[in-house]
Residue, then its C-alpha position, 0 to 999 in steps of 0.5 A: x527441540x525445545x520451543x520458546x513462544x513468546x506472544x506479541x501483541x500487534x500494535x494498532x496505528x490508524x486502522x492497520x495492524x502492525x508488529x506481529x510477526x514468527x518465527x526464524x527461518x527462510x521465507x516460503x514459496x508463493x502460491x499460483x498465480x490466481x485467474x480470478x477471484x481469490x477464494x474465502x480461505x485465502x483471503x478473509x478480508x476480500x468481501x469486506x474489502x469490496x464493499x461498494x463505496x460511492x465514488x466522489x470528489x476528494x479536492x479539485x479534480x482528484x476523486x475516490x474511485x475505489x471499494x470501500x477498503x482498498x483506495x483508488x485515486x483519480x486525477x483528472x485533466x482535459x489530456x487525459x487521467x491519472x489513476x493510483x492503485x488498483x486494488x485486488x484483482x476484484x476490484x477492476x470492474x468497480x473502479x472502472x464502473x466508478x471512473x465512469x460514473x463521475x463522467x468519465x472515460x477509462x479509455x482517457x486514463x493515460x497513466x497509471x501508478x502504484x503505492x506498493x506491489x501486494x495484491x491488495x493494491x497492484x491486483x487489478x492494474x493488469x485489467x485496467x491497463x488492458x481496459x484503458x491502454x495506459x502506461x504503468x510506471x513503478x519503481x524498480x523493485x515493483x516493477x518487477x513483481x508486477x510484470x512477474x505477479x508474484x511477490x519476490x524474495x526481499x518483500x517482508x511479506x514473502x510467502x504470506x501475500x498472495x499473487x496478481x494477475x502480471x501488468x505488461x510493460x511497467x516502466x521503471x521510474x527513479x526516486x524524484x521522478x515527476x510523472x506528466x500527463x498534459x497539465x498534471x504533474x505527480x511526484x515520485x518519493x520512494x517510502x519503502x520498508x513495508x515493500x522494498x519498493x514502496x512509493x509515495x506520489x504527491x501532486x497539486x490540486x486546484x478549486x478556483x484560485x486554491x491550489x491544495x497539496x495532496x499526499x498519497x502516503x504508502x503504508x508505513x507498517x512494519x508487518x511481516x510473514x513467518x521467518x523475516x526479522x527486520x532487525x536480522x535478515x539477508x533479503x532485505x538487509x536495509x529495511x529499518x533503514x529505509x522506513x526511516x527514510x520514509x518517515x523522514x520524507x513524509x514528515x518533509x512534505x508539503x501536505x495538506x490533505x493525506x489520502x493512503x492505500x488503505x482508507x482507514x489509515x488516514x480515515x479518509x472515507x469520514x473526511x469526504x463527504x459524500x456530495x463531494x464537498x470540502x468538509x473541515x476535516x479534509x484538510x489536516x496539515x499536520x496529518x502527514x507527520x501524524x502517519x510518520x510518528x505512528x509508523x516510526x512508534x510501530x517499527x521501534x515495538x518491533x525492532x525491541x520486541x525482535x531483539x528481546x527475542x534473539x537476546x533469549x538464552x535458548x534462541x537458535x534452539x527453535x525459538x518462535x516469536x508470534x503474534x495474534x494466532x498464525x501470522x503467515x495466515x493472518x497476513x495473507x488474509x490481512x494483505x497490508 
């Protein structure tokens, strides 16, 4: 058979790697089911992950209670909390040990959302919620990875991301939906094309009479495993579609401070101080639309380097794209 290797180089978008992919072929297996921490070869980007970072005020009464390379976001009121994401699995005992540390109580964290299903940022909402007894809520799509723990077919990722411990009861919500907890009120938007079911979540916080809008922008990289084509695919046929739904709704919204799942993405760690005071560069309204166009700039490199591949002359005679070494490798170490 002969092999065509055609080297793509990933594109880098606001701290994340974006483009690389491998390969046509059907997507692969998921390992099992991991009952604790993930061992070095499987995931080379834990440690670094789990870097201790301090928790801290972002605005208002939204705070960072995350590890130094996975966010976490606390939204507080006096009926009770709101906490997105929860990291790798890991990284429960740290956000809990970091919601108590600001002075409050896991036990009044009432609700609890996701940006998206990957074991980077679902991994330890399982514990959490036994920890807290909060509700999870999600999205159709990711609901169900969470209540199974294992990514499912249609997730570009499938096959090179890892399991999660399974969230009991994860309540699917809509498009739209406005999530309550006493005073607070976060809105759902579906951004997905990372994940089938990737979510954005904005609410308002307030300082005195200053009421900000805050962002939780889902990761807007178009990373894949071996054998998944955006361009050509049966899993997750609306794929293009849907990141260009996402940008659309992201360059719409009110958005005055951006925060995302991965902190580097935004630079959010340089934009809070550690007092927890408001530094000038907290606010950026423009920062929303910026994420947008270097997403909408990744997924274009993508889909041309895609379909200058199938336009070879020798494609279907065993022609491998990749990227910077083994792609399925680096995204289960990766894990975007």
């Amino acid at each position: 058979m002969i092999a065509v290797r055609i080297r793509v180089t990933a594109l880098t978008t606001a701290g994340w790697l974006a483009g690389a992919f491998a390969g046509v072929g059907a997507q692969t297996p998921q390992p099992a089911v991991p009952s604790a921490a993930y061992a070095a070869g499987q995931c080379s980007n834990c440690a670094a992950w789990m870097v201790s970072e301090a928790p801290r005020r972002i605005f208002g009464n939204t705070y960072y209670v995350g590890t130094h390379g996975l966010s976490a976001i606390l939204i507080t009121s006096d009926r009770g909390h709101v906490l997105i994401d929860g990291g790798i699995p890991t990284a429960a005992d740290s956000i809990m040990a970091h919601v108590r540390a600001l002075g409050f109580r896991v036990e009044d964290i009432k609700l609890i959302l996701n940006s998206h299903a990957h074991f980077d940022h679902a991994g330890g909402i399982a514990a959490i919620q036994r920890a807290s007894g909060a509700a999870v809520a999600a999205t159709r799509w990711s609901a169900d990875v969470m209540m199974k723990g294992t990514p499912i077919l249609g997730d570009p990722q499938y096959g090179s991301v890892l399991p999660f411990p399974a969230v009991a009861n994860v309540r699917v919500i809509a498009d739209g939906a406005v999530e309550h907890v006493g005073p607070l009120a976060l809105t759902a938007h579906v951004t997905a094309g990372h994940t089938p079911g990737g979510t954005t979540w904005t609410w308002q916080s307030c300082e005195g009479t200053r009421c900000l809008d805050l962002v939780y922008a889902d990761s807007q990289s178009p990373v894949s495993a071996n054998g998944f084509l955006f361009t050509k695919n049966d899993v997750y046929p609306n794929a293009i579609h849907d990141f260009e739904h996402g940008f659309a709704t992201l360059e719409e919204l009110p958005c005055d401070i951006l925060l995302t799942p991965h902190p580097e993405a935004s630079d959010l760690l340089n934009r809070i101080a550690p007092s927890g005071s408001n530094p000038p560069k907290l606010v950026d309204t423009a920062a929303c639309a910026r994420l947008a166009a270097s997403g909408r700039a990744a997924l274009a490199k993508r889909i041309e380097t895609e379909r200058g591949a199938t336009r070879n002359p020798l494609e279907g005679r065993g022609l491998r794209v990749e990227g910077r070494g083994n792609v399925g490798r680096g995204e289960r170490r990766r894990g975007m």
